[in-house]
N, CA, C and O of each residue as an XYZ file, in Angstrom:
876
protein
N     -17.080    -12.221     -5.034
C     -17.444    -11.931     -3.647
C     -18.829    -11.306     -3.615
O     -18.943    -10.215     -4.172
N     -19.878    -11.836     -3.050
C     -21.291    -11.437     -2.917
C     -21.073    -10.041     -2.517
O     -19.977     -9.485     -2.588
N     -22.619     -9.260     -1.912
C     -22.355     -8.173     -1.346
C     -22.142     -8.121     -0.192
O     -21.454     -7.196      0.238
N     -22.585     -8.947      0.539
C     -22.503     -9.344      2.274
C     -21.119     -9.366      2.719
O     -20.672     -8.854      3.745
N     -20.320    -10.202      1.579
C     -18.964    -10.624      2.164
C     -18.122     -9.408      1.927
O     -17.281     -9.015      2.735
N     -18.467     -8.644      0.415
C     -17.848     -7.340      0.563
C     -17.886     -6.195      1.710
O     -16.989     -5.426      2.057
N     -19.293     -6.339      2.214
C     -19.477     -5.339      2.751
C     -18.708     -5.604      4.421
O     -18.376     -4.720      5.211
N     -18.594     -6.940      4.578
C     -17.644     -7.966      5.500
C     -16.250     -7.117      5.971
O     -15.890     -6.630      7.042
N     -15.641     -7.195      4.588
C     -14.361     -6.814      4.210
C     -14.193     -5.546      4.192
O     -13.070     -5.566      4.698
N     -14.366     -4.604      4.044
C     -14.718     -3.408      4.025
C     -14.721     -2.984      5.789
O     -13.701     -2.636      6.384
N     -15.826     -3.083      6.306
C     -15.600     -2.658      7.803
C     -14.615     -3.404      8.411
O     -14.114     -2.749      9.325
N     -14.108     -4.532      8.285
C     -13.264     -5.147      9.079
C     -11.844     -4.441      8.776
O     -11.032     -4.010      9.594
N     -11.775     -4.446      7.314
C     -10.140     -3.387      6.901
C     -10.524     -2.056      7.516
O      -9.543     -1.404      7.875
N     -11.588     -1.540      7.710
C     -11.364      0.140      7.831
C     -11.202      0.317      9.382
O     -10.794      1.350      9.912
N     -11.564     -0.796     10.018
C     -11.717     -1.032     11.489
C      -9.807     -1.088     12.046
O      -9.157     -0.423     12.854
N      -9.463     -2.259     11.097
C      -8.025     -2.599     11.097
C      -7.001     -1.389     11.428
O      -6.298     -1.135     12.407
N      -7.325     -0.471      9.627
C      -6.401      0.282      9.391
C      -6.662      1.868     10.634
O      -5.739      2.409     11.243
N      -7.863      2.207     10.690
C      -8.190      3.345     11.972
C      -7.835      2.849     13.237
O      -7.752      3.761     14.059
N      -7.570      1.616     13.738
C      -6.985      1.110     15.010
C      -7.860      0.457     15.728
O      -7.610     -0.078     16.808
N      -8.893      0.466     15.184
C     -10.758      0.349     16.400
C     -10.197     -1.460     16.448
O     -10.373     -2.045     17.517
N      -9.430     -2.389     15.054
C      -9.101     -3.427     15.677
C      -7.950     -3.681     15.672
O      -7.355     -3.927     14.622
N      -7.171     -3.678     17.258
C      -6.077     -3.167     17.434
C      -5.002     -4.405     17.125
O      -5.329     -5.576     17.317
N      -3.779     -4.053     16.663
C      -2.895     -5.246     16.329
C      -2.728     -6.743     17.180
O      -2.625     -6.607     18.399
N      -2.699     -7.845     16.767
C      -2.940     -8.691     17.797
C      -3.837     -9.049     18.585
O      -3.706     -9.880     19.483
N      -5.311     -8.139     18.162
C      -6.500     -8.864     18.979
C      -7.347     -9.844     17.770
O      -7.479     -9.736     16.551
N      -7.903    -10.987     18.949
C      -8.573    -12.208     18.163
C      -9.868    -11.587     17.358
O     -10.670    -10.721     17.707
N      -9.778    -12.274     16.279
C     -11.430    -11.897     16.103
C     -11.771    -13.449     15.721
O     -10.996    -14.395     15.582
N     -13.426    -13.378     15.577
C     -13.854    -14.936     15.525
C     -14.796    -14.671     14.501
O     -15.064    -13.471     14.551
N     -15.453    -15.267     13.550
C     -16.672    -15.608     12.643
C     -17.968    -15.115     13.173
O     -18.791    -14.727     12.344
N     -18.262    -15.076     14.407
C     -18.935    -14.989     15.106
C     -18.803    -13.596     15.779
O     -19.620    -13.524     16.697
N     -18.107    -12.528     15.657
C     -17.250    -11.123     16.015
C     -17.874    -10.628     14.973
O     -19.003    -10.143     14.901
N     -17.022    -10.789     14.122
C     -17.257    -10.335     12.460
C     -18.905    -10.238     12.065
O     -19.385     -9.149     11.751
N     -19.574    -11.236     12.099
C     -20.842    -11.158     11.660
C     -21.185    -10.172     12.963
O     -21.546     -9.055     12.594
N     -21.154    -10.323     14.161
C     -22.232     -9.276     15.581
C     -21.640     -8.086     14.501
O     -22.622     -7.858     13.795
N     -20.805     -7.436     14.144
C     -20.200     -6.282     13.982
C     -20.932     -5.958     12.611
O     -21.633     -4.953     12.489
N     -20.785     -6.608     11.882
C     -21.559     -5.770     10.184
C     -22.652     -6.373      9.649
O     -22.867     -6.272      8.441
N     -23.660     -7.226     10.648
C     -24.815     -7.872     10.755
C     -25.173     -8.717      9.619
O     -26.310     -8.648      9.153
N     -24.152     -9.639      9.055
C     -24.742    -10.246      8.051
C     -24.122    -12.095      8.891
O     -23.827    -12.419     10.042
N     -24.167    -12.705      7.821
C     -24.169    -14.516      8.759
C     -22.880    -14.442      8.229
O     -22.353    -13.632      7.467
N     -22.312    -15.874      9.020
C     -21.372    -15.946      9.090
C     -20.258    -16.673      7.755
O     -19.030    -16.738      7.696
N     -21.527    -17.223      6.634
C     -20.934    -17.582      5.193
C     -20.205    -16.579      4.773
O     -19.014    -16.841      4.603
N     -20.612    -15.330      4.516
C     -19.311    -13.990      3.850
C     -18.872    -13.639      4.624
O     -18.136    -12.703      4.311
N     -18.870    -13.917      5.938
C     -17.803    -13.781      6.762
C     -16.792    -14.797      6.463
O     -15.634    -14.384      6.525
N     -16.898    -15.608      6.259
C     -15.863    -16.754      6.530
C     -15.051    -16.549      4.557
O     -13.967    -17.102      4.373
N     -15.675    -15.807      3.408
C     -15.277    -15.324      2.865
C     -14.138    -13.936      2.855
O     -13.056    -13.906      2.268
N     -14.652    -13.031      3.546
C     -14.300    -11.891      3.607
C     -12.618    -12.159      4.687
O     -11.511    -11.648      4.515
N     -13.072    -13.110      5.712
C     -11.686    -13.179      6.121
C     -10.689    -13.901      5.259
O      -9.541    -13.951      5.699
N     -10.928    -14.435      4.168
C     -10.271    -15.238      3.576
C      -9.259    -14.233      2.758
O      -8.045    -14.386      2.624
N      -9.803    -13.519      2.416
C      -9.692    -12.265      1.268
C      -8.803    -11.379      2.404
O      -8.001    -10.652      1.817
N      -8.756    -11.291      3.394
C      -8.250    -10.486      4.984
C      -7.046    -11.438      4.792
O      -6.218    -10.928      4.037
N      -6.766    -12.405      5.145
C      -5.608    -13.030      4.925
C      -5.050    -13.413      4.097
O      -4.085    -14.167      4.223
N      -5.691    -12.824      2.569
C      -4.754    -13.264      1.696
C      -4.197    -11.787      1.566
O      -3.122    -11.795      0.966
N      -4.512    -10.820      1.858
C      -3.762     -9.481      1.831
C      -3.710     -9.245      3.426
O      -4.362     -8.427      4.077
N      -2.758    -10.182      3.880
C      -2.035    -10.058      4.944
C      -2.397     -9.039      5.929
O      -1.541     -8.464      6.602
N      -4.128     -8.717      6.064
C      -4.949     -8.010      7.402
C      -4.983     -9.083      8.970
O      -4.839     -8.884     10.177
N      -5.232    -10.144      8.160
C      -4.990    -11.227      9.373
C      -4.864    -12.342      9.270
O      -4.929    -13.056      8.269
N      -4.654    -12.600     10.416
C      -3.279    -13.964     10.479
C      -3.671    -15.366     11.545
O      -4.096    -15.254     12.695
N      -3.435    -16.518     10.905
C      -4.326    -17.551     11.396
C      -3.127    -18.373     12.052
O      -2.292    -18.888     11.308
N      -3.009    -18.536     13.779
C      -2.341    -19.446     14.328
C      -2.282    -21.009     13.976
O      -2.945    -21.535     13.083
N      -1.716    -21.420     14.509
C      -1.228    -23.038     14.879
C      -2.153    -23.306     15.374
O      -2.017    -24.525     15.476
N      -3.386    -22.989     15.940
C      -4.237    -23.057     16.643
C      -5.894    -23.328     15.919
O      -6.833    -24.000     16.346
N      -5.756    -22.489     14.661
C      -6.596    -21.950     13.863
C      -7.304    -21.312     13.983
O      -8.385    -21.370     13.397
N      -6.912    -20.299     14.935
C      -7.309    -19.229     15.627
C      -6.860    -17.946     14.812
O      -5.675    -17.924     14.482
N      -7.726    -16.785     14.417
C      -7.593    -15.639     13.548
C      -7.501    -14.428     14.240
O      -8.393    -14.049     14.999
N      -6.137    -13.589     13.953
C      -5.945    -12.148     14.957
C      -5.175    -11.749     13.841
O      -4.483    -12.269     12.965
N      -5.872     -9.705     14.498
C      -5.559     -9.041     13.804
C      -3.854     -9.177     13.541
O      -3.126     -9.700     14.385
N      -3.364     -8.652     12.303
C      -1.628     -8.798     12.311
C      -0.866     -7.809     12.851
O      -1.087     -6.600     12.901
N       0.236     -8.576     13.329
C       0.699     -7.793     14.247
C       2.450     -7.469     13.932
O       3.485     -7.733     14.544
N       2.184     -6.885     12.871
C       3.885     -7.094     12.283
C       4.685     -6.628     12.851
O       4.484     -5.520     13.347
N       6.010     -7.330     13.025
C       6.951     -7.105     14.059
C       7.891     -5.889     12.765
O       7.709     -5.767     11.554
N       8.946     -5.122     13.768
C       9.758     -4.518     13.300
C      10.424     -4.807     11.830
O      10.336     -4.049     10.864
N      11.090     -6.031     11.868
C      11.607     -6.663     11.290
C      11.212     -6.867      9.977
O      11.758     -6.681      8.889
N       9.652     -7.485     10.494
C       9.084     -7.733      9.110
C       8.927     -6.551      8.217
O       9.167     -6.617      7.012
N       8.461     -5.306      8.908
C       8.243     -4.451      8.359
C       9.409     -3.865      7.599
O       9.063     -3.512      6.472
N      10.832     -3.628      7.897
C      11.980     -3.905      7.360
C      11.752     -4.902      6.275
O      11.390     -4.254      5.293
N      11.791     -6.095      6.007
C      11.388     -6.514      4.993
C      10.483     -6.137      4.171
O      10.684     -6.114      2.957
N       9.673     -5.886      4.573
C       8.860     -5.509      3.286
C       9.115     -4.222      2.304
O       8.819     -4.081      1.118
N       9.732     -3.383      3.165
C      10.143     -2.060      2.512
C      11.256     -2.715      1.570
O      11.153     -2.405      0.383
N      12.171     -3.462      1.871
C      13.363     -4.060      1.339
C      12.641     -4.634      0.143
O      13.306     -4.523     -0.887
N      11.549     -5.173      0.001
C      11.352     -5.930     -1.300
C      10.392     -5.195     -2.037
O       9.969     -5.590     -3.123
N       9.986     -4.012     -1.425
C       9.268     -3.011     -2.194
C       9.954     -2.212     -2.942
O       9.690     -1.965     -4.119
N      11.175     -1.615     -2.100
C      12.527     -1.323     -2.637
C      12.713     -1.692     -3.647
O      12.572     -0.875     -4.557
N      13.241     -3.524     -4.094
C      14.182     -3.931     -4.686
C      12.843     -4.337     -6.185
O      13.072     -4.529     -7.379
N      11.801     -4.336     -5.589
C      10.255     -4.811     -7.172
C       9.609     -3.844     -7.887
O       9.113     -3.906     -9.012
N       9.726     -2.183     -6.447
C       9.171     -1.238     -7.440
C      10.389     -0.279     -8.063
O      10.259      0.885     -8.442
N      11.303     -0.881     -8.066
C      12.730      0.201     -8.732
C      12.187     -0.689    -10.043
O      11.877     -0.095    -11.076
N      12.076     -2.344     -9.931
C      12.068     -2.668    -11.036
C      11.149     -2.658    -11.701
O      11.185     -2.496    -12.921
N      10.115     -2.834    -11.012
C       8.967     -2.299    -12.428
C       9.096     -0.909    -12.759
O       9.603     -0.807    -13.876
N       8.863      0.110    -12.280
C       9.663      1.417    -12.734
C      10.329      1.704    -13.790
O       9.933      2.503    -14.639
N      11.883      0.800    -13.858
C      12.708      0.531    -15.112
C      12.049     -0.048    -16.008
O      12.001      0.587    -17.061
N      11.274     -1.465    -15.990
C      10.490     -1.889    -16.621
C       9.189     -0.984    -17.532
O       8.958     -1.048    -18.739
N       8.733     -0.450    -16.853
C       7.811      0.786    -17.470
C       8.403      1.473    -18.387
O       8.227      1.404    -19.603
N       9.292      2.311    -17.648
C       9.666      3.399    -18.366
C      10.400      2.586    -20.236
O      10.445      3.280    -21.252
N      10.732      1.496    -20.210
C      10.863      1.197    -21.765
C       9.854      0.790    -22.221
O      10.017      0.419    -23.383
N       8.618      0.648    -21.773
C       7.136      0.506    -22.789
C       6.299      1.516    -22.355
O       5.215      1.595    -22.933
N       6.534      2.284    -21.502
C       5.599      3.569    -21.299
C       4.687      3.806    -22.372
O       5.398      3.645    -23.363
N       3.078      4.208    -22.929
C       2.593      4.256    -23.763
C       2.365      6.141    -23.138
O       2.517      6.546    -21.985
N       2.074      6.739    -24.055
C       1.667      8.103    -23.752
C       0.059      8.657    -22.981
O      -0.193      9.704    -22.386
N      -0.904      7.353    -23.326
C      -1.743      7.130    -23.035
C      -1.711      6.802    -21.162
O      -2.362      7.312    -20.251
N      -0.843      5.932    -21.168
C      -0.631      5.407    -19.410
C      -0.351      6.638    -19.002
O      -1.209      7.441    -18.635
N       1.428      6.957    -19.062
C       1.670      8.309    -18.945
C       0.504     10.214    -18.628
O       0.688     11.196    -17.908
N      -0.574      9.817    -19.630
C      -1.743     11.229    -19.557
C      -2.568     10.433    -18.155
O      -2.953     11.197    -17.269
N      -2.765      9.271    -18.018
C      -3.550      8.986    -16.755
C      -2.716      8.879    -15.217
O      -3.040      8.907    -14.030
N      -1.647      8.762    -15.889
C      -0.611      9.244    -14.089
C      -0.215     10.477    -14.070
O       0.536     10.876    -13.180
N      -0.700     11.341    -15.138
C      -0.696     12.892    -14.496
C      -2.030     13.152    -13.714
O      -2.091     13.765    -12.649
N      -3.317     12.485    -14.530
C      -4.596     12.737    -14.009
C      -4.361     12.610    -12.762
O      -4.414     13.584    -12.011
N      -4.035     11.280    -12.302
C      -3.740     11.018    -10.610
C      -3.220     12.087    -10.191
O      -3.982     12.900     -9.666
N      -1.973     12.365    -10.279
C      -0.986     13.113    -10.209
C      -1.535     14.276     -9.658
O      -1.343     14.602     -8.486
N      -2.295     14.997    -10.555
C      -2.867     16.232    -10.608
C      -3.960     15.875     -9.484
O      -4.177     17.005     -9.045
N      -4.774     15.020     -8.754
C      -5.753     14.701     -8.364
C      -4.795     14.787     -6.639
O      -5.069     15.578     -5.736
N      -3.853     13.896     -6.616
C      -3.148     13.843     -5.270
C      -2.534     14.913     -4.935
O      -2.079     14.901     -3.791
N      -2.318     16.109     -5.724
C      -1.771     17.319     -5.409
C      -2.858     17.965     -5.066
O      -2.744     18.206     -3.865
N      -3.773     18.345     -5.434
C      -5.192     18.867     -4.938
C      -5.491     18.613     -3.583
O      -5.768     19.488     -2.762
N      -5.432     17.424     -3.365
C      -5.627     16.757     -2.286
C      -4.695     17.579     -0.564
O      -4.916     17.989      0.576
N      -3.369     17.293     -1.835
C      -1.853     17.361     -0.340
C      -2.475     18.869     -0.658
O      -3.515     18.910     -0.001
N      -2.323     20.045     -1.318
C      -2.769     21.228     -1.233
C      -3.534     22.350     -0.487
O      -3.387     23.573     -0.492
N      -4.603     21.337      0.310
C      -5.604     21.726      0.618
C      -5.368     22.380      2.157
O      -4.612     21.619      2.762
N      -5.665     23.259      2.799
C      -5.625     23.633      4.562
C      -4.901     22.656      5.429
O      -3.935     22.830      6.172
N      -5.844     21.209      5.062
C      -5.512     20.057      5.878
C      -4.944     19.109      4.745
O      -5.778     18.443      4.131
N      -4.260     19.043      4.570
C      -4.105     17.564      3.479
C      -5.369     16.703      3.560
O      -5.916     16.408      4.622
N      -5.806     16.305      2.276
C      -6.956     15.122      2.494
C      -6.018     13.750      2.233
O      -5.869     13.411      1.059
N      -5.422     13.002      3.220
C      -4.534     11.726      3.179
C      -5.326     10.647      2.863
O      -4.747      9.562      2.815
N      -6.783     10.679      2.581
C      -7.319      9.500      1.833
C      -7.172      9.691      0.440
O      -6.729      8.779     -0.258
N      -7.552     10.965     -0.114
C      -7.210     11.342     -1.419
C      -5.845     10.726     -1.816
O      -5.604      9.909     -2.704
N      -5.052     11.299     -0.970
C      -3.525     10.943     -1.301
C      -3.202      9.318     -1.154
O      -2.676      8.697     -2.079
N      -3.520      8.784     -0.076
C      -3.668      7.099     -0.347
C      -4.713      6.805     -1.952
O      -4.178      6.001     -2.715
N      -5.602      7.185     -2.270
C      -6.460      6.775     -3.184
C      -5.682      7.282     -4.551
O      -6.095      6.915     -5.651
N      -5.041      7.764     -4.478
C      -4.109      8.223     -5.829
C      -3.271      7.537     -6.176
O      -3.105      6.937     -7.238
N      -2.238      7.637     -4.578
C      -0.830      6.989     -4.426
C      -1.491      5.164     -5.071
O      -1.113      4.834     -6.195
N      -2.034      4.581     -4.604
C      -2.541      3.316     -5.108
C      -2.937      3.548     -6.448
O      -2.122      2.924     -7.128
N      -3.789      4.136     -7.228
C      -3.765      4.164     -8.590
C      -3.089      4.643     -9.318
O      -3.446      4.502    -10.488
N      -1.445      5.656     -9.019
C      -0.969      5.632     -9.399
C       0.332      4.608     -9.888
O       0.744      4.344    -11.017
N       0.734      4.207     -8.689
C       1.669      2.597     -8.642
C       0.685      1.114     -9.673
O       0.987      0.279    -10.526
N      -0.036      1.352     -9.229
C      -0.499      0.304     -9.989
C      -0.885      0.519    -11.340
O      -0.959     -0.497    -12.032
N      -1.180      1.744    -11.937
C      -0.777      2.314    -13.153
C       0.413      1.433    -13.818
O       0.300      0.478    -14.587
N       1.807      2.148    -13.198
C       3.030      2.028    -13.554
C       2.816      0.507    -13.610
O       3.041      0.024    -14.719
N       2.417     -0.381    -12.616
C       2.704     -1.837    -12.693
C       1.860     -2.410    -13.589
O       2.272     -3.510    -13.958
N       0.662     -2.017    -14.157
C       0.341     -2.536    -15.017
C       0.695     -2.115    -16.625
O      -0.023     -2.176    -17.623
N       1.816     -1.752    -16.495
C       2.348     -0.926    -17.699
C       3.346     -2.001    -18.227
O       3.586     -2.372    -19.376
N       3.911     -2.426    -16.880
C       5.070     -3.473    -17.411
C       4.466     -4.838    -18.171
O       5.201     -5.525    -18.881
N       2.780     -5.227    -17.913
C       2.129     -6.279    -19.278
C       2.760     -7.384    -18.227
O       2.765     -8.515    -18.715
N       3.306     -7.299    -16.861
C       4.109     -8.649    -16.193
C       3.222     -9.018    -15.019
O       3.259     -8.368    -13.974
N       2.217    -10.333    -15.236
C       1.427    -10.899    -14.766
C       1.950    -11.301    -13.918
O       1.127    -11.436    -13.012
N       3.421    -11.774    -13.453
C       3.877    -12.213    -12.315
C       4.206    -11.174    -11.752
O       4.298    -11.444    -10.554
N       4.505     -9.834    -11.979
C       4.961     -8.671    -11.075
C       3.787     -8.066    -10.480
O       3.697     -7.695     -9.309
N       2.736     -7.980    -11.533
C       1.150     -7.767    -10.519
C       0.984     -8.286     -9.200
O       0.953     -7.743     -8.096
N       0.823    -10.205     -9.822
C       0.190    -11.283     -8.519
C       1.718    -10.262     -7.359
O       1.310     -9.374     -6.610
N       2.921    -10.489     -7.389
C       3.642    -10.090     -6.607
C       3.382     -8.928     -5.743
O       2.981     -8.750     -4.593
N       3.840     -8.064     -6.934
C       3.309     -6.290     -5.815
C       1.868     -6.830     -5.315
O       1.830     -7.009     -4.097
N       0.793     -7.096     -5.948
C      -0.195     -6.820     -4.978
C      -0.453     -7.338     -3.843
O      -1.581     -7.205     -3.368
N       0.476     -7.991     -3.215
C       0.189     -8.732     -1.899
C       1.359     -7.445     -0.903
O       1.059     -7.194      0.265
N       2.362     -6.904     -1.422
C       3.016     -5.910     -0.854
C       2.601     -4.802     -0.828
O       3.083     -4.237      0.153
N       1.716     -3.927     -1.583
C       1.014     -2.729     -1.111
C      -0.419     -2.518     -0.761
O      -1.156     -1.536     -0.675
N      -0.574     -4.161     -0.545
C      -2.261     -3.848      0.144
C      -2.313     -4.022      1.515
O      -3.372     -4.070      2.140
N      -0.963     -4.142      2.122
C      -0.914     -4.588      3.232
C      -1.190     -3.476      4.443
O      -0.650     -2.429      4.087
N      -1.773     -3.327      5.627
C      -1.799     -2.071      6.311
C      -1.067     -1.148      6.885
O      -1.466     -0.047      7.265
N       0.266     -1.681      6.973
C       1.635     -0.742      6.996
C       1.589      0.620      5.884
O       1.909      1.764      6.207
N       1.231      0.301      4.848
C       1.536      1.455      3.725
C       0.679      2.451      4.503
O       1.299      3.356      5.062
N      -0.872      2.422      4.648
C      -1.605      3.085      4.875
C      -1.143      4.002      6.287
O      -1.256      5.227      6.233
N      -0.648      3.375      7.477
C      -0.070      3.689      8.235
C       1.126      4.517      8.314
O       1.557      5.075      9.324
N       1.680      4.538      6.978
C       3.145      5.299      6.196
C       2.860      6.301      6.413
O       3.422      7.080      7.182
N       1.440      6.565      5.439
C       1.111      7.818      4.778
C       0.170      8.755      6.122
O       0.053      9.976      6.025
N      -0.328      8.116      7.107
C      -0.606      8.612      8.435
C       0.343      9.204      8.908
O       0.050     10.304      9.378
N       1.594      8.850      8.986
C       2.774      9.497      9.474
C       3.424     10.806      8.866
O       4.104     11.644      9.458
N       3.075     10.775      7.641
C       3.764     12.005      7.035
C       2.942     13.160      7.562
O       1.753     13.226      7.875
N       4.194     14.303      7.571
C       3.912     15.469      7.361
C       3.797     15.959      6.540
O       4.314     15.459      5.540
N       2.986     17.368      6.380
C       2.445     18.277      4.808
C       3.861     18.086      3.891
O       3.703     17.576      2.782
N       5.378     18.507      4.334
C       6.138     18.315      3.630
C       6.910     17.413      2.880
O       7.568     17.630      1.863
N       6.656     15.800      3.856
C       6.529     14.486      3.215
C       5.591     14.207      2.332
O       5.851     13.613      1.286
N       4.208     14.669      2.709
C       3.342     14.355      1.648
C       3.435     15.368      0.492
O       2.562     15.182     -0.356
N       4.187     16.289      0.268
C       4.743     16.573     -0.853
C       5.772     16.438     -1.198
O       5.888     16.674     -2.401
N       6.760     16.122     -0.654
C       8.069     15.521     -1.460
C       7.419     14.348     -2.045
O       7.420     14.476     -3.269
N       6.845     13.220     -1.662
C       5.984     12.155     -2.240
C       5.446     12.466     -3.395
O       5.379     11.683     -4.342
N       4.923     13.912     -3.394
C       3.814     14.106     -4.478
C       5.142     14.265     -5.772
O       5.098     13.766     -6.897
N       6.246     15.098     -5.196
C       7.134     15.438     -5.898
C       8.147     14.263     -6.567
O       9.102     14.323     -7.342
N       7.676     13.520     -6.095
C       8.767     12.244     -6.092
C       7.896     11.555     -8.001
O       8.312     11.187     -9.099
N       6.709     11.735     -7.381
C       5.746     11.271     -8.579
C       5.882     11.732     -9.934
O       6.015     11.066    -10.961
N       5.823     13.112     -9.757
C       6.287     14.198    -10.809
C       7.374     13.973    -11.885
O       7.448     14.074    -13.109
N       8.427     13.514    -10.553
C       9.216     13.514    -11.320
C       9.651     12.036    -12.056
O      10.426     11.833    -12.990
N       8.690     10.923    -11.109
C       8.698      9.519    -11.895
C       8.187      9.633    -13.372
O       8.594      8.821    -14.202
N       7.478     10.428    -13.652
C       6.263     11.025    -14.568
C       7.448     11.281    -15.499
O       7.619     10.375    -16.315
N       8.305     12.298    -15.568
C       9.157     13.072    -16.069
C      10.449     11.339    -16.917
O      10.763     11.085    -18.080
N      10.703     10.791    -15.898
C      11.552      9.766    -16.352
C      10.710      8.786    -17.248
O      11.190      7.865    -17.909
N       9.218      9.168    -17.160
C       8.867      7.953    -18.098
C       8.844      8.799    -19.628
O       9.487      8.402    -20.599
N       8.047      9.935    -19.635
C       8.345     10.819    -20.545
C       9.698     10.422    -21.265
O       9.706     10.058    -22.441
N      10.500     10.486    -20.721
C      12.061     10.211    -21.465
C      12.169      8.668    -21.604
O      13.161      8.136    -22.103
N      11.181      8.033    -21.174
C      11.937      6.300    -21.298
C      13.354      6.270    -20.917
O      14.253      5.753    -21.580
N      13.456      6.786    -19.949
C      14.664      6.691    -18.808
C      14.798      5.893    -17.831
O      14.883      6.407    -16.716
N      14.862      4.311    -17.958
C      14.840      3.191    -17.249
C      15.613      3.440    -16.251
O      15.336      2.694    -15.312
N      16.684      4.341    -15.965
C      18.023      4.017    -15.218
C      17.132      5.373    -14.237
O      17.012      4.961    -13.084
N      16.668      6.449    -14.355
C      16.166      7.399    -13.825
C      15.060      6.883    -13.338
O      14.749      7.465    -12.298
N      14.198      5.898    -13.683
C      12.522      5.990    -13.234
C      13.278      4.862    -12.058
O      12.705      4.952    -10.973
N      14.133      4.100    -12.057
C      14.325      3.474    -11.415
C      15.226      3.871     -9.826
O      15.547      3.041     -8.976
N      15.401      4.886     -9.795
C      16.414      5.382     -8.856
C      15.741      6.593     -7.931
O      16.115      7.018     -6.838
N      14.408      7.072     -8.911
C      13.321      7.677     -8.010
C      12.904      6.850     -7.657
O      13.049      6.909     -6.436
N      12.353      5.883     -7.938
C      11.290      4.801     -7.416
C      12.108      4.621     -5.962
O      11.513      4.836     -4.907
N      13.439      4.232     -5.983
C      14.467      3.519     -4.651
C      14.488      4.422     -3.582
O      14.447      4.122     -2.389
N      14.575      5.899     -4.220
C      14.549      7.065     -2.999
C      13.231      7.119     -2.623
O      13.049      6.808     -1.445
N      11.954      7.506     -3.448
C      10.934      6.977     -3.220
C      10.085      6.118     -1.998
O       9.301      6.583     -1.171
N      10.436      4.990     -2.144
C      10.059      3.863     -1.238
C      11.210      4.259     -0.117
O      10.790      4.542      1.005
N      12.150      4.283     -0.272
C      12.926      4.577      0.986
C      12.660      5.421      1.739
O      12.768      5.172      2.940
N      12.270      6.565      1.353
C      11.446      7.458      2.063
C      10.530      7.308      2.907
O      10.410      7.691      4.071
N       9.718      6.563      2.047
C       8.367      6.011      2.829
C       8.895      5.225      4.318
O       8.449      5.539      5.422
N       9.952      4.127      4.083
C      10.321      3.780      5.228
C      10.755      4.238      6.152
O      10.487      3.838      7.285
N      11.708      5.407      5.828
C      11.818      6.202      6.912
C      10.795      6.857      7.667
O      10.910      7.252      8.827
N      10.059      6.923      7.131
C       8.850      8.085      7.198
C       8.411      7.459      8.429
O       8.178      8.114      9.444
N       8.232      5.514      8.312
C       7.493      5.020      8.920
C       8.458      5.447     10.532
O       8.237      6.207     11.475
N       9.577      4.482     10.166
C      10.195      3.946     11.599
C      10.371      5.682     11.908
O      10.783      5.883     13.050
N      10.159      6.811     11.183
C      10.554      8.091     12.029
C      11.850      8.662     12.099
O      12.021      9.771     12.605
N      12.647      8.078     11.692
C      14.000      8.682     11.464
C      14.908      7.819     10.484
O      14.328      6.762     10.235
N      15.882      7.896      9.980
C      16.789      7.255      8.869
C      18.184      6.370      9.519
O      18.915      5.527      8.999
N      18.167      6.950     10.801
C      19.488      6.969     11.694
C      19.262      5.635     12.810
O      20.092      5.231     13.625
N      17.867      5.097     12.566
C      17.533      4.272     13.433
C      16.441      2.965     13.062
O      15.253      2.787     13.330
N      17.458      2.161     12.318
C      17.017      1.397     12.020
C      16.509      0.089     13.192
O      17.078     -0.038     14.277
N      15.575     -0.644     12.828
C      14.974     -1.966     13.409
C      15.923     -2.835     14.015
O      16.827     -3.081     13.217
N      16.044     -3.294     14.914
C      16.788     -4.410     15.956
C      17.587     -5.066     14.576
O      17.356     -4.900     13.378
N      18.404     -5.707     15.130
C      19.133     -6.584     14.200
C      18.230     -8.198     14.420
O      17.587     -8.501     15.425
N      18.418     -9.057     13.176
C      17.724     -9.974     13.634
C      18.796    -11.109     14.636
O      20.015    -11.173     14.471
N      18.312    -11.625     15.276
C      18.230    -12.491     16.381
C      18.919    -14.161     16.138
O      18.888    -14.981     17.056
């Protein structure tokens, strides 16, 4: 990706995820470039790269708007985040190297600093929380569990998760880590895997706001 098209991608996600482009509005080739002043070739890149990590979404029409994920979906996705990061988790924790392990405390230690602070710094804590998971997933050596997760936590829901928490969510989270940390230490497949489930479940609650009130039934 040139620099134009990066730099494309970049304001258009930060635009996305802060709300400035609100769920369900069109954007055009011609939007994109007025907005981060470059032509419309890395534009037509940068959205490509936007829809392959599910920022936006191209009609029947071939028409491109921001995504607008319904309830449901979002229910799904927690469900298969659920059911891929319990398993890489387990997966880890029996090849854990001690080396991986000393760099997910670094994080570790880096996202607590962060949640610590007067105000929580929640980019810190997104910028951790992502290098820490993907740590763990690249631990498992499983080229198909990478391509997989990475289309499920780059998506703008997560980021939106971690907007929602409070100081005490964003430390049970931090705590949740700790103690993933702790199960890999032991190569405790059955343990790294059962934080990971409370873990992510959390997060979902976190989102929809309560545990007691789940998403419409589907239709």
């Amino acid at each position: 990706m040139s620099k134009s098209s990066e730099h494309a991608y970049r304001i258009v996600r930060a635009g996305i995820l802060d709300g400035s482009l609100a769920p369900g509005s069109q954007l055009t080739e011609e939007d994109i470039a007025a907005l981060c002043g470059v032509s419309r070739t890395p534009v037509r890149v940068a959205m490509q790269r936007l829809e392959a990590e599910m920022f936006l979404a191209r009609s029947d029409s071939n028409r491109t708007f921001v995504s607008n994920w319904s309830a449901n979906a979002i229910e799904d996705l927690f469900m298969l985040r659920t059911m891929l990061e319990a398993h890489v988790a387990e997966r880890a924790a029996r090849v854990m190297t001690d080396d991986t392990i000393a760099r997910l405390k670094t994080s570790s230690a880096a996202s607590r600093k962060g949640i610590d602070l007067p105000v929580p710094d929640v980019d810190v804590f997104l910028h951790e929380n992502f290098v820490f998971h993907r740590l763990i997933l690249e631990a498992t050596g499983s080229e198909l569990l990478v391509t997989m997760m990475s289309r499920l936590v780059l998506v703008p829901v997560i980021h939106q998760t971690a907007q929602r928490y409070s100081r005490q969510q964003l430390e049970q989270s931090q705590t949740d880590h700790e103690e993933i940390i702790a199960a890999f230490e032991a190569h405790d497949p059955t343990w790294a895997g059962a934080i990971m489930t409370s873990h992510i479940r959390r997060a979902r609650n976190a989102y929809f706001g309560t545990a007691t009130h789940p998403p419409a039934p589907y239709l």
